[in-house]
VOTI-431170 format. One record per residue: residue number from 1; z, x, y of N, C-alpha, C in turn. Coordinates in pm, whole numbers, always signed. Example, Ala and Ser with C-alpha at 12.3 -4.5 7.8 and 13.67 -1.06 7.14 Angstrom:
1	+780	+1319	-569	+780	+1230	-450	+780	+1320	-330 .
2	+708	+1285	-225	+714	+1367	-106	+787	+1290	+3 .
//
This chain:
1	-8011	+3563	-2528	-7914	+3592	-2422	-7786	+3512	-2442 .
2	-7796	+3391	-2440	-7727	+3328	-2490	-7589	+3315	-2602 .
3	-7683	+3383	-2723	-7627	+3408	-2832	-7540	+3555	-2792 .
4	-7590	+3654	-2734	-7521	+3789	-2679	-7432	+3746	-2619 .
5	-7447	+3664	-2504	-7275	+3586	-2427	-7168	+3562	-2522 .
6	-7239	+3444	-2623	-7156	+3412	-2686	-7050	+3538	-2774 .
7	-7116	+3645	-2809	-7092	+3746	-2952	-6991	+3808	-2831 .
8	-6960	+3826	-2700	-6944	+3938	-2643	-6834	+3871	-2568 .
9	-6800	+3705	-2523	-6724	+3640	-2481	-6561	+3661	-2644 .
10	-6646	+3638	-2751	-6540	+3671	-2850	-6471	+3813	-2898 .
11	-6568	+3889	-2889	-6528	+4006	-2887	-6388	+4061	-2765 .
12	-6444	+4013	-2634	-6328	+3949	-2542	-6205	+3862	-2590 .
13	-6226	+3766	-2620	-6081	+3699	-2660	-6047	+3818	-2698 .
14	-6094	+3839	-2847	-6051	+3922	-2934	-5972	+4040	-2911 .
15	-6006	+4096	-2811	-5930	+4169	-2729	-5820	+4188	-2716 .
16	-5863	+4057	-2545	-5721	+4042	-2536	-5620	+3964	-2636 .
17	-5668	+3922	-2699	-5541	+3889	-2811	-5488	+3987	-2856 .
18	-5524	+4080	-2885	-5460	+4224	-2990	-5377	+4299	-2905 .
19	-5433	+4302	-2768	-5361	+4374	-2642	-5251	+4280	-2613 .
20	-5219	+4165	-2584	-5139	+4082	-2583	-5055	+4070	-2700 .
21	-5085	+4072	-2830	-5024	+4091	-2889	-4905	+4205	-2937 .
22	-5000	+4278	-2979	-4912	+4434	-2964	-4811	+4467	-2804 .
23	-4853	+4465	-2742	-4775	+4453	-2677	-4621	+4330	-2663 .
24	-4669	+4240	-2686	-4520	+4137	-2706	-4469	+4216	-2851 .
25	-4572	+4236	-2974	-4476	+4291	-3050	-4392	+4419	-2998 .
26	-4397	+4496	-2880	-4307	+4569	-2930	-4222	+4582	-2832 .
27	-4206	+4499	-2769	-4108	+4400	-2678	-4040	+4343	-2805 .
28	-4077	+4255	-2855	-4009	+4193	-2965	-3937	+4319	-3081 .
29	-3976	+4393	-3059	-3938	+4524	-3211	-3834	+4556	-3117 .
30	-3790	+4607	-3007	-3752	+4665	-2923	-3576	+4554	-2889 .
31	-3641	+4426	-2879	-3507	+4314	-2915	-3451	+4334	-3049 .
32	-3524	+4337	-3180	-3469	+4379	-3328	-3343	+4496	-3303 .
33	-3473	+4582	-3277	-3409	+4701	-3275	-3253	+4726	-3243 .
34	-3245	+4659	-3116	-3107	+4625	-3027	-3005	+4480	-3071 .
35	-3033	+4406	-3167	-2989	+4301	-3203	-2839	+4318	-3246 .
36	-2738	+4283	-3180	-2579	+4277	-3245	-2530	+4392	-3144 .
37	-2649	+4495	-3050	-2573	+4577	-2955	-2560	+4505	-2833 .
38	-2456	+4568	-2766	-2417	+4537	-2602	-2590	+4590	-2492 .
39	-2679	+4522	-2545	-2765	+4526	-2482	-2844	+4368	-2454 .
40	-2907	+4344	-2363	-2980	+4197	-2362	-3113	+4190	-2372 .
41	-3157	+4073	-2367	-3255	+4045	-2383	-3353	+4070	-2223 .
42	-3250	+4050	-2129	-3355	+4108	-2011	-3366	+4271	-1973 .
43	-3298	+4348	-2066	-3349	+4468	-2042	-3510	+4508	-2081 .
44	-3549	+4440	-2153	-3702	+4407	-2176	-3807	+4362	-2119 .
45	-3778	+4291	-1998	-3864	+4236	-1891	-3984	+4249	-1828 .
46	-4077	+4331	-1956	-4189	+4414	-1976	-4312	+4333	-1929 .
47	-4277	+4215	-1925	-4390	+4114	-1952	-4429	+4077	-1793 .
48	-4579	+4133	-1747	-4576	+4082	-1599	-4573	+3984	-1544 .
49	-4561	+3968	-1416	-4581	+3822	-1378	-4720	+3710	-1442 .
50	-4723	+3600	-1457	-4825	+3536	-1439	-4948	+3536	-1317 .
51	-4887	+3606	-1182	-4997	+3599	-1107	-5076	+3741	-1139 .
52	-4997	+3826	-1200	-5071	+3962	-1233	-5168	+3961	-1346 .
53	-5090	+3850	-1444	-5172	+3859	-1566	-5298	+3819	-1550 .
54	-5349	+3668	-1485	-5431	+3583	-1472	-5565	+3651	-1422 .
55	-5614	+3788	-1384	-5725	+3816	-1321	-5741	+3945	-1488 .
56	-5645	+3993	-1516	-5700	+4089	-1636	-5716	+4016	-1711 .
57	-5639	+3868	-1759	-5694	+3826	-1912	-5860	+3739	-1897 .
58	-5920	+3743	-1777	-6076	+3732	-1742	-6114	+3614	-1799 .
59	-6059	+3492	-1760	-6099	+3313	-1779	-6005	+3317	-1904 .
60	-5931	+3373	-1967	-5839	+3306	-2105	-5700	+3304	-2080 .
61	-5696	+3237	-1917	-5539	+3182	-1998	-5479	+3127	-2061 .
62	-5559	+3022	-2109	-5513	+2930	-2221	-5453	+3027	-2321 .
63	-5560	+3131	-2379	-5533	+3185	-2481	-5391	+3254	-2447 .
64	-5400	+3343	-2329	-5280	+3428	-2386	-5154	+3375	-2333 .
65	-5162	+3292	-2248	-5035	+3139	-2269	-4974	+3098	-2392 .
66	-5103	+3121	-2463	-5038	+3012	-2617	-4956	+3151	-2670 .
67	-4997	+3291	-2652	-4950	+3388	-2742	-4818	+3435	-2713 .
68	-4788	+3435	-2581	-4661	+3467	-2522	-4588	+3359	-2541 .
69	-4603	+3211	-2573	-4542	+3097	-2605	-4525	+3134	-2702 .
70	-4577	+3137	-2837	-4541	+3132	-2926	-4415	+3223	-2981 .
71	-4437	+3310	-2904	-4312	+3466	-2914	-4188	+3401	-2864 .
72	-4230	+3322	-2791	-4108	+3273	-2639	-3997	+3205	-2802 .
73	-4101	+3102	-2803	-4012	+2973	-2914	-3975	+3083	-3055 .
74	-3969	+3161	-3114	-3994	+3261	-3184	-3847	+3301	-3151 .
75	-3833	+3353	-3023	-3703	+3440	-2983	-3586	+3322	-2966 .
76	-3613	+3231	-2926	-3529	+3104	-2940	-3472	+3055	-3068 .
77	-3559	+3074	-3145	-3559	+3004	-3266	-3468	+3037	-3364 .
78	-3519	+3188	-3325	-3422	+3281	-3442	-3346	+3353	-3376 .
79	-3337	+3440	-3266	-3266	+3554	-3209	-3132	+3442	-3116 .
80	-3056	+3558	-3209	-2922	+3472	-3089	-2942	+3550	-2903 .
81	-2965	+3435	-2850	-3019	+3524	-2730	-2881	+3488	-2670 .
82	-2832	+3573	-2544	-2720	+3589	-2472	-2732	+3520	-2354 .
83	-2653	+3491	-2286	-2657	+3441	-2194	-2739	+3500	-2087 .
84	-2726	+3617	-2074	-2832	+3683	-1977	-2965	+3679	-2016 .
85	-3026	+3681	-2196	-3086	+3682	-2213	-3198	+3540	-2213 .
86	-3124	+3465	-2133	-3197	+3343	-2105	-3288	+3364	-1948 .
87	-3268	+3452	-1910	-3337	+3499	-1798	-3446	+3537	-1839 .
88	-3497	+3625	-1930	-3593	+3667	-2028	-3699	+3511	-2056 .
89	-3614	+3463	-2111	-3671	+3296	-2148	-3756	+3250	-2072 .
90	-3680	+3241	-1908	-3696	+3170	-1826	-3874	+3266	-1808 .
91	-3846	+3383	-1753	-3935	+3503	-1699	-4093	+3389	-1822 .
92	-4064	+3446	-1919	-4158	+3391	-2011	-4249	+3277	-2006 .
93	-4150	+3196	-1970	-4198	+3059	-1961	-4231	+3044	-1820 .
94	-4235	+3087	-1720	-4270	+3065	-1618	-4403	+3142	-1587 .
95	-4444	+3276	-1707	-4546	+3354	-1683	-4692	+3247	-1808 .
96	-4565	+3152	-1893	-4667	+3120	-1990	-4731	+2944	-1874 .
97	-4661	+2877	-1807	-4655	+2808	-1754	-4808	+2832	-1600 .
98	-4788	+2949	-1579	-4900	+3019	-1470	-4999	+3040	-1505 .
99	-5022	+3058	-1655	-5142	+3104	-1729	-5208	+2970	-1716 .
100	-5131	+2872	-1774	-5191	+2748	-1831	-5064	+2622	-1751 .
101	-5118	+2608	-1632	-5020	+2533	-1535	-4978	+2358	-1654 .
102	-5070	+2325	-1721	-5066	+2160	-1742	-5001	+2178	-1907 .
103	-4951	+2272	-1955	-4898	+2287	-2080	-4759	+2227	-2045 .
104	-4756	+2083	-2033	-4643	+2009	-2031	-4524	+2053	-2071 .
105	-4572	+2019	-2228	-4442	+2058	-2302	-4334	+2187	-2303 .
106	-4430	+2286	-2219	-4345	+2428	-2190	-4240	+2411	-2101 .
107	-4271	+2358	-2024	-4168	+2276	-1929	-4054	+2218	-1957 .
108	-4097	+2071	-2052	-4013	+2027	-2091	-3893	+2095	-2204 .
109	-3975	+2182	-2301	-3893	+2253	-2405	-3810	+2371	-2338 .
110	-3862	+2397	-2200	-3800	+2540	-2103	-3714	+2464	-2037 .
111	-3714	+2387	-1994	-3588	+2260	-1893	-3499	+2188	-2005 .
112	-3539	+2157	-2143	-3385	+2157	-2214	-3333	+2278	-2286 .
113	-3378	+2381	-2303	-3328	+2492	-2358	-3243	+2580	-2257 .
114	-3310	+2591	-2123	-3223	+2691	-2041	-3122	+2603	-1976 .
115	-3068	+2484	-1967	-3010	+2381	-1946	-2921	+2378	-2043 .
116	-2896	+2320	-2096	-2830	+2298	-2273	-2833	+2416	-2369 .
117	-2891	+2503	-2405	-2836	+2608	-2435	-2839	+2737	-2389 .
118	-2861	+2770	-2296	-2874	+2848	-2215	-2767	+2864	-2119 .
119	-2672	+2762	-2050	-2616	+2686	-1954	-2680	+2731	-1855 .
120	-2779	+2777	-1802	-2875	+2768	-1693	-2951	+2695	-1598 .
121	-2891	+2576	-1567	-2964	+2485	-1494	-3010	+2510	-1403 .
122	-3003	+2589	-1309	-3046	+2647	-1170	-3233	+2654	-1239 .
123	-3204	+2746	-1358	-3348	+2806	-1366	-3413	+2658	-1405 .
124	-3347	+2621	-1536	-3397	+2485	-1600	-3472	+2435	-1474 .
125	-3388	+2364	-1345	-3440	+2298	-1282	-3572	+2342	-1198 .
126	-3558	+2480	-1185	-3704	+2592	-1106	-3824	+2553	-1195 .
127	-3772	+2580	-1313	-3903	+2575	-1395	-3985	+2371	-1393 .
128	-3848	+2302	-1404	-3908	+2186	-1422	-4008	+2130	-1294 .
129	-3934	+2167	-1162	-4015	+2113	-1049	-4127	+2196	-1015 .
130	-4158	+2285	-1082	-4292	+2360	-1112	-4350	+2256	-1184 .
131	-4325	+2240	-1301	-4384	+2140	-1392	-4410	+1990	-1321 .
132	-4327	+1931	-1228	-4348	+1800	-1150	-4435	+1801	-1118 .
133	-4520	+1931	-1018	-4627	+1979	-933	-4774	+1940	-1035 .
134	-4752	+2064	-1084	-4847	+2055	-1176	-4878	+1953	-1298 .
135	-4784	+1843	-1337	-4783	+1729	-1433	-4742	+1626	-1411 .
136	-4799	+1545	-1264	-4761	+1460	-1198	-4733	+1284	-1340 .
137	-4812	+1347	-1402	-4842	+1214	-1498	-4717	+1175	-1611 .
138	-4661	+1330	-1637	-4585	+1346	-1774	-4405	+1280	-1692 .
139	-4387	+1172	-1739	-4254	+1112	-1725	-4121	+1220	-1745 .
140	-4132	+1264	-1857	-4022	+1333	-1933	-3976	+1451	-1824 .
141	-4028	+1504	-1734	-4011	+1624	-1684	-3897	+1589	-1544 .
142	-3932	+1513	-1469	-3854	+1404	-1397	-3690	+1370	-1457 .
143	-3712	+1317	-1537	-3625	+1241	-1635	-3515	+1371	-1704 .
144	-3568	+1510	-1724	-3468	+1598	-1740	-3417	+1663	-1603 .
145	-3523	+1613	-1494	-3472	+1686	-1381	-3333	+1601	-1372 .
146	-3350	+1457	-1378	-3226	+1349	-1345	-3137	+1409	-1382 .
147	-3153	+1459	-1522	-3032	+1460	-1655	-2973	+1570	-1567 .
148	-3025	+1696	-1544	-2938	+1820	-1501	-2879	+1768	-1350 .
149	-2941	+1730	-1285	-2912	+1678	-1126	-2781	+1645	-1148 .
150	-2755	+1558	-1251	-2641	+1464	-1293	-2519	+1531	-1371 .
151	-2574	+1593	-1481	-2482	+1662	-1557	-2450	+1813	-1518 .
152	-2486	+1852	-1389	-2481	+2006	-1380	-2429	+2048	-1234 .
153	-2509	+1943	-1166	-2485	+1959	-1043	-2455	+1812	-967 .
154	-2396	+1727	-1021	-2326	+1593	-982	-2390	+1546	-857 .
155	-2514	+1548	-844	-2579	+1530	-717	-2667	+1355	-785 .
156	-2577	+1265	-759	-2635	+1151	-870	-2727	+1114	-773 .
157	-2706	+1131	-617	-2807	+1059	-567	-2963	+1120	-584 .
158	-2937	+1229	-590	-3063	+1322	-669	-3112	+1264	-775 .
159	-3037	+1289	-873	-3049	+1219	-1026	-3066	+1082	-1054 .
160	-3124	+963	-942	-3141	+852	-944	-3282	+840	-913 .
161	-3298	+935	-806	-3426	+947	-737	-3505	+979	-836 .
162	-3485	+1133	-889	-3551	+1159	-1042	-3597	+1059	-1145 .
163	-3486	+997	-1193	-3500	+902	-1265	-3576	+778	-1225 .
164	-3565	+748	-1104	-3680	+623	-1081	-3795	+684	-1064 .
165	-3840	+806	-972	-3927	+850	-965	-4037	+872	-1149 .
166	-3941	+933	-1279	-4010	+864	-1418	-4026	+759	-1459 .
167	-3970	+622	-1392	-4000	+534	-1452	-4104	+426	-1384 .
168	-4151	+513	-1265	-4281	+452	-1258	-4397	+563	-1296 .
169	-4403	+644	-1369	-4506	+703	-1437	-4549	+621	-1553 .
170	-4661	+555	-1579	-4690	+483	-1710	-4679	+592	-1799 .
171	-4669	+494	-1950	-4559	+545	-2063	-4452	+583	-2055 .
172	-4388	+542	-1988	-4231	+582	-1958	-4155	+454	-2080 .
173	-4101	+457	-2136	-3965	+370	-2206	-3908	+291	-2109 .
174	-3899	+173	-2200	-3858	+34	-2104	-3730	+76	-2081 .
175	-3652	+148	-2107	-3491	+210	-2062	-3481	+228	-1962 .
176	-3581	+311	-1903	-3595	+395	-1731	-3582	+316	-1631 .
177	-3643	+224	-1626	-3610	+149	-1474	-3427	+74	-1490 .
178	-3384	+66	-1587	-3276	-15	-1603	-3107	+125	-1557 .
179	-3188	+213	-1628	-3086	+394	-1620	-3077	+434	-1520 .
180	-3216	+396	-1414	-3220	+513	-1257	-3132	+361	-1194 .
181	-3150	+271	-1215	-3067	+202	-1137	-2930	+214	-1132 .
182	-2877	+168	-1284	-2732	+222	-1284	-2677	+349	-1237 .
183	-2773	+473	-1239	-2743	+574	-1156	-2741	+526	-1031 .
184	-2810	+488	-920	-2765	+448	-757	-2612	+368	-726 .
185	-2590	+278	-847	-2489	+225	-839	-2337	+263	-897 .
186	-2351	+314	-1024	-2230	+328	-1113	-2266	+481	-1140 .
187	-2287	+571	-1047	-2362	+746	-1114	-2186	+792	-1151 .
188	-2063	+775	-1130	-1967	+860	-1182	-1910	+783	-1268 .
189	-1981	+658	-1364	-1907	+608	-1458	-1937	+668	-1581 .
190	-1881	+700	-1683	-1886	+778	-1806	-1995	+666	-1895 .
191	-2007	+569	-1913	-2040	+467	-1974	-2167	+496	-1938 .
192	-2225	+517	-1812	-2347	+570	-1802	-2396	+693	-1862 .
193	-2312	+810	-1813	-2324	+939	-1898	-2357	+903	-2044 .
194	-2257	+832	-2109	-2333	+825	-2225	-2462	+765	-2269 .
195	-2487	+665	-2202	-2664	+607	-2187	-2672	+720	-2189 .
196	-2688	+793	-2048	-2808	+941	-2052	-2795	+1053	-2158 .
197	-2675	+1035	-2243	-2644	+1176	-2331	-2732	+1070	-2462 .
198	-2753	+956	-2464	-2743	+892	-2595	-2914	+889	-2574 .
199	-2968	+860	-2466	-3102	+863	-2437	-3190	+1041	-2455 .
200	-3070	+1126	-2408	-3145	+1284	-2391	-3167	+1318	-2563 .
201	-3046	+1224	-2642	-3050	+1299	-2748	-3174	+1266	-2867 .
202	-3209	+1129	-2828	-3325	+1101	-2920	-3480	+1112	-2853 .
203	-3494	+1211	-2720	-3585	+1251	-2691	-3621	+1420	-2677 .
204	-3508	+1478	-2727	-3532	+1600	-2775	-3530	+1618	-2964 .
205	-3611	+1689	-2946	-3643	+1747	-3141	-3576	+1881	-3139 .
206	-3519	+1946	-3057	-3464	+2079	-3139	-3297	+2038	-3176 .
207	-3230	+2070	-3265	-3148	+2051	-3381	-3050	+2170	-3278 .
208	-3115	+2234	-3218	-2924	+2292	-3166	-2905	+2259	-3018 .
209	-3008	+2175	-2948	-3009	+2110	-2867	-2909	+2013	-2866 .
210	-2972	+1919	-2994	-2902	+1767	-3050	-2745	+1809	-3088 .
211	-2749	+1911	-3186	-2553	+1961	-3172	-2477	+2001	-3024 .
212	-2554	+2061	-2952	-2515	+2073	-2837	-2462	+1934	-2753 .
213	-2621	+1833	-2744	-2560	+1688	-2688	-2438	+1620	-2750 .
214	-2505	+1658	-2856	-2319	+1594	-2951	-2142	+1642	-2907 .
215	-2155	+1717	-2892	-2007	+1797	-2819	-2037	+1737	-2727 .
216	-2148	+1716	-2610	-2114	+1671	-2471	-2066	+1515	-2498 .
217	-2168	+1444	-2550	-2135	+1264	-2581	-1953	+1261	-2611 .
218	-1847	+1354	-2712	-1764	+1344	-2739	-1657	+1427	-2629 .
219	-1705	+1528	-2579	-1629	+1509	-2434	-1659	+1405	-2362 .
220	-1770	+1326	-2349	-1746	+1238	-2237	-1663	+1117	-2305 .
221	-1660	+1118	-2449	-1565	+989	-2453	-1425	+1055	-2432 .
222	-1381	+1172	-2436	-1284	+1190	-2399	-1216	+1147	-2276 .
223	-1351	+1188	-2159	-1311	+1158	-2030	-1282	+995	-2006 .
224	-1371	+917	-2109	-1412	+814	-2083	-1196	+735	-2156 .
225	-1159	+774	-2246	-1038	+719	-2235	-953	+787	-2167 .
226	-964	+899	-2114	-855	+874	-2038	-864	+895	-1923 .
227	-946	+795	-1877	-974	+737	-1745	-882	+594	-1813 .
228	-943	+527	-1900	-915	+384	-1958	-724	+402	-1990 .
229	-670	+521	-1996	-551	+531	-2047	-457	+541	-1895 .
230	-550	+632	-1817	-447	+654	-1728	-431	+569	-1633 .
231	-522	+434	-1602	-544	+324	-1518	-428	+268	-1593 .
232	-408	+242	-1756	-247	+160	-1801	-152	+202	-1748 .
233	-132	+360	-1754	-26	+438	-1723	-19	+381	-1557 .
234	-114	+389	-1464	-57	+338	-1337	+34	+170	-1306 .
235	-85	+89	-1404	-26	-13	-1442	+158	-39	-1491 .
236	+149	+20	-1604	+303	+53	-1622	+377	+80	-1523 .
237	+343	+202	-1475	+460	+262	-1334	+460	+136	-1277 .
238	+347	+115	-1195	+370	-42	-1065	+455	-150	-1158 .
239	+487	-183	-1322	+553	-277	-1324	+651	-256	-1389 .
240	+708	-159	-1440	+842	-91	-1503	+892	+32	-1373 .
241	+815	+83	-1329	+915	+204	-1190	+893	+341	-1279 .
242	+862	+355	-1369	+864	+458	-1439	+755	+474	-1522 .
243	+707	+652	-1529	+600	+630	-1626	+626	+591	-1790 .
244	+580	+588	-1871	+610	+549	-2020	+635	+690	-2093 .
245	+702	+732	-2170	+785	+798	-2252	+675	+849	-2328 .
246	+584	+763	-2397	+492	+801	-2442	+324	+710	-2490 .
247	+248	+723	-2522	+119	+594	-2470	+140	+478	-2571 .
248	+212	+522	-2672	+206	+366	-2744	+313	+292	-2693 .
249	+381	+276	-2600	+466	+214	-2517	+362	+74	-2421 .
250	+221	+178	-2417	+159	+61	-2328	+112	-26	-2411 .
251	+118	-9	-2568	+12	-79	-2689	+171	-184	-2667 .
252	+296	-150	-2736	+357	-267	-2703	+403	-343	-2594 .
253	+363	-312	-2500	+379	-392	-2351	+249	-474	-2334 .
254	+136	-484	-2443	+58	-544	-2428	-34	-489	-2338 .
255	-28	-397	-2237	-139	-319	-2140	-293	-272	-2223 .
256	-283	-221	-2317	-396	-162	-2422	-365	-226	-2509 .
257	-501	-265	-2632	-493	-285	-2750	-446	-176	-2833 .
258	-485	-77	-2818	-478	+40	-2887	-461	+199	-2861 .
259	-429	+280	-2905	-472	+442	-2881	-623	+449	-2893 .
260	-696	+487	-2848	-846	+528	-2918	-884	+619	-2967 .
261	-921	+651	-3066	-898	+786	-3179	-963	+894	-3072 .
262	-958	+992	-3080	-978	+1118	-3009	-1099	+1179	-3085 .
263	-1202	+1198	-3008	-1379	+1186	-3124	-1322	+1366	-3182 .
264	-1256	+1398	-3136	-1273	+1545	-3175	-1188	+1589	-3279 .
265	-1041	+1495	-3330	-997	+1474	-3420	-842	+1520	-3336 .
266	-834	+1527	-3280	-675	+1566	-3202	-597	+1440	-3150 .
267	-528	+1431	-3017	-432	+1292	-2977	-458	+1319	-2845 .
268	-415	+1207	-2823	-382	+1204	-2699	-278	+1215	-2611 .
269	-199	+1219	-2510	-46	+1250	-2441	-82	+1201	-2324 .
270	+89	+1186	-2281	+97	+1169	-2143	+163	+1265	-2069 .
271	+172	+1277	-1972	+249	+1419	-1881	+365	+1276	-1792 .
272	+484	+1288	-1861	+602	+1201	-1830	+599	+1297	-1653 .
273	+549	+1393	-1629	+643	+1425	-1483	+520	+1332	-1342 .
274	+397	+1348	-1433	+270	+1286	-1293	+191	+1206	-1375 .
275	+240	+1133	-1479	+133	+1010	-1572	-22	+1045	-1596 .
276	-62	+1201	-1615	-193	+1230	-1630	-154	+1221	-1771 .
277	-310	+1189	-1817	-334	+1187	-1969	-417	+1281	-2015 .
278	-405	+1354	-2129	-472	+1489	-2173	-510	+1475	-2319 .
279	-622	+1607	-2362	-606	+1587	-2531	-590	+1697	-2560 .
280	-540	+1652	-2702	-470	+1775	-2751	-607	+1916	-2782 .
281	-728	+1899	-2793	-857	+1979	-2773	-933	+2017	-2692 .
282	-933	+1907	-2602	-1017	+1938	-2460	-928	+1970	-2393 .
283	-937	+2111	-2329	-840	+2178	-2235	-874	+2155	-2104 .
284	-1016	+2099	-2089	-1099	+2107	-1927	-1117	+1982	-1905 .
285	-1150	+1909	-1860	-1194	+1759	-1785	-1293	+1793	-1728 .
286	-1415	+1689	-1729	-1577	+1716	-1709	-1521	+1725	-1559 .
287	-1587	+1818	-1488	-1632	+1866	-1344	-1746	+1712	-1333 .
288	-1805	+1638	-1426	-1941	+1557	-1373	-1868	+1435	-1295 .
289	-1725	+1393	-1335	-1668	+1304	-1289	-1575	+1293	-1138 .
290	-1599	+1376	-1111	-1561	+1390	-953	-1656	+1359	-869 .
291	-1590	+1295	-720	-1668	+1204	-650	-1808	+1254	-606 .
292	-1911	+1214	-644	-2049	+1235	-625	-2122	+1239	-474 .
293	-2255	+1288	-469	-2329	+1268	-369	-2357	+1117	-330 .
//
């Protein structure tokens, strides 16, 4: 009897794997198919919910969690997905996440992908505090909630809470209790941002993630001098009556040591009519630096 369970429980997987399979393949053939047209990736949205799936795949969610994951990271990996088509992502990971609630890392790899390349934080953050629920133990999930709280939605007092709330999870990095603090206190100083961009970047492993953090770290030093430039420039006015002609005026008045090279390879200026300072590449100024929660 025994041995019949066993022969007839595999024959089951077996199953549903092939049914699960074929089916994502031709969801997946169906994205090929359409690849480079004005079509997305959520016109495909074939894939049911997780609460629908969980009673037909009959005790294997593990299994067909791992199979729709694997497709998920698959379409990431290689398919240039669209911006809409991060909705798709999200759908995925939230159906692979239901199957198999404690698969940490889906979380975490679904909260920096629809976040950072996706620009999706709304979802990023849905999916992660799903993951809080269900992975009370795993630090990291917390710790990206901070990051988006902070970098997306400037809610630092949020993003402090987050952050202390990971750094009393054991195995957390001796960094954490020292980061959620400076968030309560200094959350709109750039100097922090970069802690958290310099910290996000050596705890993620995907490579267009890490290029992604890289553009952000070098806008924020952007922001970060000319904050440092335009505090001279006020300086100047209060002790000459006038703004400066141009910024190396404050290097010989002794106000700055220096220009600070521009990480992106351009200059820097001043606007002679209202003493704002600009670069010649970054056309926008981080939205993260305006007055916080």
């Amino acid at each position: 009897m025994s041995l019949y369970l066993k022969k007839n429980g595999y024959y089951l997987a077996s199953l549903i794997f092939v049914i699960l399979s074929i089916s994502v393949y031709f969801i997946q053939a169906r994205i090929n198919e359409y690849k480079g047209l004005e079509h997305n990736i959520e016109s495909f949205m074939m894939l049911p919910k997780g609460e629908y799936l969980k009673p037909i795949v009959l005790g294997y969610e593990q299994l067909a969690g791992d199979i729709i994951w694997l497709r998920t990271i698959q379409v990431v990996g290689t398919e240039t997905v669209s911006p809409q088509g991060y909705d798709w992502v999200y759908h995925a990971l939230d159906v692979v996440t239901t199957l198999d609630p404690r698969f940490a890392y889906a979380y975490q790899f679904g909260g920096v992908t629809l976040a950072v390349l996706g620009k999706r934080p709304e979802l990023s953050n849905k999916l992660l505090e799903k993951g809080v629920k269900e992975n009370p133990d795993v630090w990291q999930i917390p710790f990206y909630l901070g990051f988006n709280n902070f970098f997306y939605f400037q809610n630092y007092k949020l993003a402090a809470e987050f952050m202390a709330k990971a750094s009393e999870i054991p195995g957390h990095p001796e960094y954490l209790p020292k980061l959620a603090a400076r968030l309560y206190v200094q959350s709109g100083d750039p100097d922090v941002a970069l802690e958290f961009l310099d910290r996000m970047y050596k705890e993620t492993k995907d490579q267009k993630v890490k290029a992604s953090i890289e553009i952000r770290i070098k806008e924020v030093i952007v922001e970060r001098d000319i904050k440092i430039l335009e505090a001279a420039v006020r300086k100047f006015k209060e002790t000459y009556r006038s703004y400066p002609g141009k910024l190396t005026e404050m290097v010989s008045k002794g106000l700055i040591r220096n220009i600070p090279n521009e990480p992106f390879g351009g200059n820097y200026y001043i606007n002679t009519d209202n003493g704002s300072v600009y670069s010649s590449t970054v056309k926008r100024r981080l939205k993260v630096y305006e007055k916080g929660n």
